[in-house]
Structures are given as structure tokens and as C-alpha cells.
C-alpha positions, 0 to 999 in steps of 0.5 A, a space after each residue: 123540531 123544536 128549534 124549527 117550531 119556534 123559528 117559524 113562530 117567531 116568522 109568522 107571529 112577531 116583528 123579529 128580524 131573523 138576526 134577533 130571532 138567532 140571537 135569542 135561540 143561540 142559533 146560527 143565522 144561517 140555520 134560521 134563514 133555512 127554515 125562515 119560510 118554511 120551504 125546508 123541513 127537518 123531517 126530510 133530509 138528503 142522503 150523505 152530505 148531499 155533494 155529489 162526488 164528481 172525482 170518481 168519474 166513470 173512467 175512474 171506476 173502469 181503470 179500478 175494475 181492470 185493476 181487481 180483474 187482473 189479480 184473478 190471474 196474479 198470486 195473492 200476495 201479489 194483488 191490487 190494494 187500495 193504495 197501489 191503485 191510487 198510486 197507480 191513479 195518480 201516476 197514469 191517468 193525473 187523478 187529482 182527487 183523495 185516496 180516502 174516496 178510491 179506498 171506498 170505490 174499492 170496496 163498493 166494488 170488491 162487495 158486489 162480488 164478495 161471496 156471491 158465486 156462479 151455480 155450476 152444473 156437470 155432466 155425468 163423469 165430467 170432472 173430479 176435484 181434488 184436494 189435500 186435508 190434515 188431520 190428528 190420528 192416534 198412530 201406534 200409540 203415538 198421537 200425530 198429524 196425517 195427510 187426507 187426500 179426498 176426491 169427489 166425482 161433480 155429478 153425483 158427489 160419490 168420494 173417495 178419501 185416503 191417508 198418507 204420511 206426506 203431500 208428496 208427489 208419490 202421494 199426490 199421484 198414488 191417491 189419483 190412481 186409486 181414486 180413478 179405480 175406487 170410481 172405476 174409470 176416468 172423468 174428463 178432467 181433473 181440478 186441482 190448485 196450484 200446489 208444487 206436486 203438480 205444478 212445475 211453473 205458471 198458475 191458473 189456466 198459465 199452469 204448467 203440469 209437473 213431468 209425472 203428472 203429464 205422464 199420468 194425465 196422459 196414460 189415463 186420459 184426462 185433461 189437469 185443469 188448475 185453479 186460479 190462485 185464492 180461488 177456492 170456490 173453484 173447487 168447492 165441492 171438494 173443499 167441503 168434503 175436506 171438512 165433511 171428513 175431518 167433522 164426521 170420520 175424525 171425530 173423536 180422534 181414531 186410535 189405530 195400529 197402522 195407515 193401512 188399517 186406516 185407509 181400510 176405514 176410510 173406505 168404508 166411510 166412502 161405501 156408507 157416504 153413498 147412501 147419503 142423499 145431498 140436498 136438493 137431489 132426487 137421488 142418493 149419491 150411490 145411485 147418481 154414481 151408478 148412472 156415472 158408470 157408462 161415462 167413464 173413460 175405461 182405465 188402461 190395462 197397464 197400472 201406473 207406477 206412481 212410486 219414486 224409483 231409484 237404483 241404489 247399491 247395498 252398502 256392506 251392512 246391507 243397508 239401502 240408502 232412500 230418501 234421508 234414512 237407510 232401509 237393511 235388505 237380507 245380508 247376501 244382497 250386500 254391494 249388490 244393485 237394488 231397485 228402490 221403489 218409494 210411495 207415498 207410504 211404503 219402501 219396497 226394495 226389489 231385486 232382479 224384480 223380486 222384493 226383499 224388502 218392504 217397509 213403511 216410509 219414515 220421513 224423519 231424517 237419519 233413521 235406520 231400520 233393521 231386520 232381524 230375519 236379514 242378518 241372522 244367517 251373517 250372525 250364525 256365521 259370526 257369532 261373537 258379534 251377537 253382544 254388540 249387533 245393531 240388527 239384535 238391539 234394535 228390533 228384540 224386545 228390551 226383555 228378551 235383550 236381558 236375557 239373551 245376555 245372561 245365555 251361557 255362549 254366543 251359540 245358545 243366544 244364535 239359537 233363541 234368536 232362531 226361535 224368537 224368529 219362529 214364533 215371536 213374541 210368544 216367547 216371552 212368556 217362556 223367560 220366567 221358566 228358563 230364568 228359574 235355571 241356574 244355568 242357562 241355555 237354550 235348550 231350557 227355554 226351547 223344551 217348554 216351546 216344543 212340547 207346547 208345538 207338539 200338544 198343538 200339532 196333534 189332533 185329538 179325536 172324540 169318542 163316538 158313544 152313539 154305538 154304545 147307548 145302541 147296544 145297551 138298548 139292545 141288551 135291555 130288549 134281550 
């Protein structure tokens, strides 16, 4: 302002010619011959640089636009950068212009979409999304990272949530079929991503279902609908759920015994949830839930196998070979075909229909898992192999081991392992009696177990002294 004050005074109060005038200020001429006559004032300026940008023509815009539409049907790292569209420009349709100006439209027009979203409205029983979450959990003691699988109904928001160990195709199975009977019935569709445990090829609506997942779809009725790739919006409604449980059910870190007594707490989570009340509803979830009932597809009579089924032969320890680990059946069923049925969180050997067996799933690698109980009728037949049975050391106590070791014969020691078998840890607290003994059997730890079986087995009833207090009143009145 005060440069321009003073060109103007120097204009309208002296002779000075504008070269003199730019001299004295120590400005350019030109600067001086824009301001001259006043038609121009400082306080008013054009937006930008005030050249039109003539290169980016609205040919140019379209061909970006068909550029950033056609990566909603590609993989993300296989999308349109600013710098492949140039390339792409200047290769196809001879753009003469910089790169710098098509990374700006770029960005114009990636911004008018960015985080704005459609609002989307279901129909009772319409559809269900379903999603993977991860979580920390203190399990047995030891402190390790579990699968949440959640489901969400889109009309009412009612859940649905369980833990497994892996995001398997077991799993991914099992959860729907006890999410479809936690909702009691079938919806008309089902969202999912693109994961590999559903998806054998293809993305998006191009997405191929895996074999299991088209049996199941079909056996329930419902029509697998897959999502763009990097397109969470697309199932959002389950993506918050994922960090509605981790905040709210994982917080502090559960400390539990088993996945099983797990999953029982995540589905009273699920029963108090349908008390909430979602924003800008008239009703709780529980009671849009219940409004969902009549629209459900009706679950088939016949439950779907979810589990990975296999015929594997005992080998002649007894022992079932599954999934990178070897699971012992009972001795008799050794070189015999079992049926293998793996789930998400479980092995369940069968055989002739019947289980034998039945463990939790380990996904380690190499691992064996004993049964006591499967070899103990082998090791009263063979009782010398008790110093050095692998079914012994790896499932008693280190404590009991000790002094199992310590018994007088192999027999003595067949006969503890009876009575551990009986009544289980409980006999550890007998050790410290026995050990008193300078020879040990069997016996000397059985007396004490017994006695305390017979005392418990006996019913001991009360006195009634009513009838007595009556005759002394008697006898009073006498």
C-alpha cells in the first residue's frame, strides 16, 4: 500500500516520468506502469496466478476419471498412480503438458470421493456381514493372540461374535453356521471380503467362491456377496463391530482357562449388546431383532459339516496323524481306519461313527498329544515299559513322575496310575503320607483314598430330638 500510495502521488502531484519515479523507489517500471493510472489496486487480486490452465481439457479429465474407476475393480497394489496415468496420457492420447499439473487433477478428483459414502438402507433379514478381528487373550496361563470371528445382522445391528484359534476354512465355516443359528434363520445374502477361505479366484462381483463355501451357501440358501478389493465401507457396519468388541469385551486383557469358556462369554456380550439402543433408531437392537424373525430363511433340518474330514490309519503307537501333529486314540484302535474330523478349535476322532477321542486343535507343528487313559490297559500288559512310557511322562504330574519312580515294581506303579486315572489330582496331596514310608507300595497311598471314598460314601443321618423335648413336656405335666 505504500508503494502504491506513492506511485499515485508522484502521477498526480509532480512532472515525473514513470522511469524517474521507478528509479527513486527502487522499483520495476513495469510494476509502476500497473499502478500509474490507478485502473489497478493492490487490495483486489485475481485467484492463483490468474493463467488459465488450458493443458488439462476436459478430455483429459474423462480419460483420468476411466483411469481411477477402473481400479475399484483392480487389487490395491495394482491401481492407477499419478504417474502411470501421465505415462499413460502421454502414450495414448500425445499429452504434451507436465506431470506435475495431472498429479493435481489427480488429487482434485481422487478428494471429491475421499471419505464420502452413499447411506444404505436394508430390509429386515436382508443381509449379514461378516468379517476377521484379532485380539490378546491370557489362555491357560499363557498370553497369545485369537481370531474373533463377528457377524452383524444390517437391519437391526443384532451380533454375533466367537474365538477361534486360526482363520481357517473350518473356521470361517463353523462361525457362519453358528452365527445363522445364534440369529435363528438364514438372511438373503451374505458380505464378505476377499479372503483366500472364501474365494478360490477372481474379486469383487468377479469372485469365485471356494467349493465348501458353495455347498454351504447353497445348503442355507443365501447368495455370498464379496467386496471390492480395499473397500471397507462396503461392509462397514461389521468393520466397527470388530473394534467395538476388541474396545468394550477386550479391555483389560481376559484371562481364561479354555476357548470354550471364551466363546460362552462372548455370547453373553452378544445378549447384553441387544440392549443397546444405535443412534438414530427408535428401537433397541434386541427389538429390531425380534421384528427380523419372520424374515428369516428357516434353517435346513440337516446341520452342515463344517470340519475338515479325513480317513487316516492308526499307526502302531496308536497314534492319528492330523494337520502337522499326532493325536493317540485308545490302544486297541491301533492299524485301524479312523475317521478325522478337524474344526476350527477341535479334533475329534471317530470310529465306526463313535468318538474315541476328542482334543483341542494345536496348529503348532510336530507336537504329539497322549492320553493316559488310551494306554493304560497296553501298560498293565507290558508293565516294564512304565520307566520309560512317553503316554506317563507326558501327561502326570512332574510330582507324581517322582514318586512313581521311587515304587517298589512296575506293578505297584500300574496300580497308582489306576488311582490317579480314578480320581485325579487329588491324589497328590496323599504323596507326603506315603513318602513317610520306608518301603513303598501302593497300597500305602491307596489306604488313605479309600478310607477317605468310604467316609464320603456314607450317609450320615441326624437325630430327630423333637420327640424327646415332647415327652419331657409330658412328663412335666405328669
Amino acid at each position: 500500500m505504500e508503494i502504491y500510495e506513492k506511485i499515485r502521488y508522484y502521477r498526480e502531484h509532480t512532472d515525473f516520468s514513470q522511469r524517474n519515479v521507478a528509479k527513486i523507489l527502487g522499483i520495476s517500471r513495469n510494476t509502476v506502469k500497473k499502478y500509474w493510472e490507478g485502473r489497478t489496486v493492490p487490495w483486489e487480486r485475481k485467484p492463483g496466478s490468474g493463467r488459465k490452465n488450458d493443458i488439462i481439457t476436459d478430455d483429459v479429465k474423462a480419460f483420468i476419471m476411466k483411469c481411477l474407476d477402473s481400479d475399484q475393480k483392480a487389487p490395491r497394489k495394482q491401481q492407477h498412480t499419478a504417474h502411470k496415468i501421465y505415462t499413460r496420457l502421454v502414450a495414448e492420447c500425445g499429452f504434451d503438458g507436465c506431470e506435475a499439473s495431472v498429479r493435481r487433477t489427480v488429487a482434485e478428483l481422487k478428494g471429491k470421493v475421499s471419505n464420502v459414502f452413499v447411506p444404505l438402507s436394508y430390509d429386515p433379514a436382508e443381509a449379514v456381514q461378516v468379517d476377521w478381528g484379532e485380539a490378546t487373550v491370557i489362555l491357560g496361563g499363557i498370553r497369545q493372540k485369537i481370531q474373533i470371528w463377528c457377524m452383524r445382522e444390517c437391519h437391526s445391528g443384532d451380533i454375533f461374535v466367537s474365538a477361534f484359534y486360526r482363520q481357517n476354512e473350518e473356521s470361517f465355516l463353523e462361525g457362519i453356521v453358528k452365527g445363522l443359528e445364534h440369529f435363528g434363520g438364514t438372511p438373503q445374502k451374505i458380505i464378505f471380503d476377499n479372503a483366500r477361505v472364501a474365494v478360490k479366484e477372481g474379486f469383487g462381483c468377479h469372485a469365485k467362491a471356494t467349493d465348501k463355501y458353495l455347498s454351504l451357501s447353497a445348503h442355507y440358501s443365501f447368495k455370498p456377496v464379496f467386496c471390492n478389493p480395499a473397500q471397507g465401507h462396503e461392509k462397514g457396519l461389521v468393520e466397527g463391530l470388530v473394534g467395538l468388541v476388541r474396545r468394550n469385551f477386550f479391555v483389560p486383557v481376559p484371562n481364561i482357562s479354555t476357548i470354550d469358556e471364551l466363546n460362552e462369554k462372548l455370547l453373553e456380550y452378544c445378549a447384553v449388546y441387544r440392549n443397546h439402543k444405535i443412534p438414530g433408531k427408535d428401537l433397541t437392537v434386541g427389538e429390531m431383532a425380534e421384528n427380523c424373525k419372520e424374515h428369516w430363511i428357516p434353517l435346513p433340518p440337516y446341520r452342515y459339516d463344517t470340519s475338515n474330514t479325513l480317513q487316516i490309519k492308526a499307526d502302531d503307537f496308536s497314534l492319528v496323524r492330523f494337520d502337522h501333529n499326532k493325536y493317540a486314540v485308545p490302544y486297541q484302535y491301533s492299524s485301524k481306519m479312523i475317521t478325522v474330523k478337524g474344526s476350527g478349535n477341535q479334533v475329534i476322532m471317530l470310529f465306526r461313527g463313535e468318538i474315541i477321542a476328542k482334543y483341542d486343535r494345536d496348529y503348532r507343528h510336530n507336537q504329539t498329544h497322549y492320553r493316559l487313559e488310551h494306554y493304560i490297559g497296553l501298560i498293565e500288559k507290558r508293565p516294564r515299559s512304565v520307566y520309560n512310557a512317553a503316554p506317563i511322562k507326558k501327561t502326570v504330574p512332574t510330582e507324581l513322575y517322582q514318586f512313581l519312580m521311587k515304587l517298589s515294581s512296575p506293578k505297584e506303579i500300574v496300580k497308582v496310575l489306576r488311582l490317579y486315572l480314578d480320581i485325579g489330582n487329588a491324589v497328590l496331596k496323599h504323596l507326603p503320607y506315603a513318602d513317610s514310608y520306608n518301603t513303598l507300595y501302593a497300597g500305602v497311598i491307596g489306604s488313605p483314598v479309600r478310607k477317605i471314598q468310604i467316609e464320603s460314601s456314607i450317609g450320615i443321618v441326624p437325630p430327630d430330638l423333637k420327640r424327646y423335648d415332647s415327652l419331657l413336656k409330658g412328663g412335666d405335666a405328669v
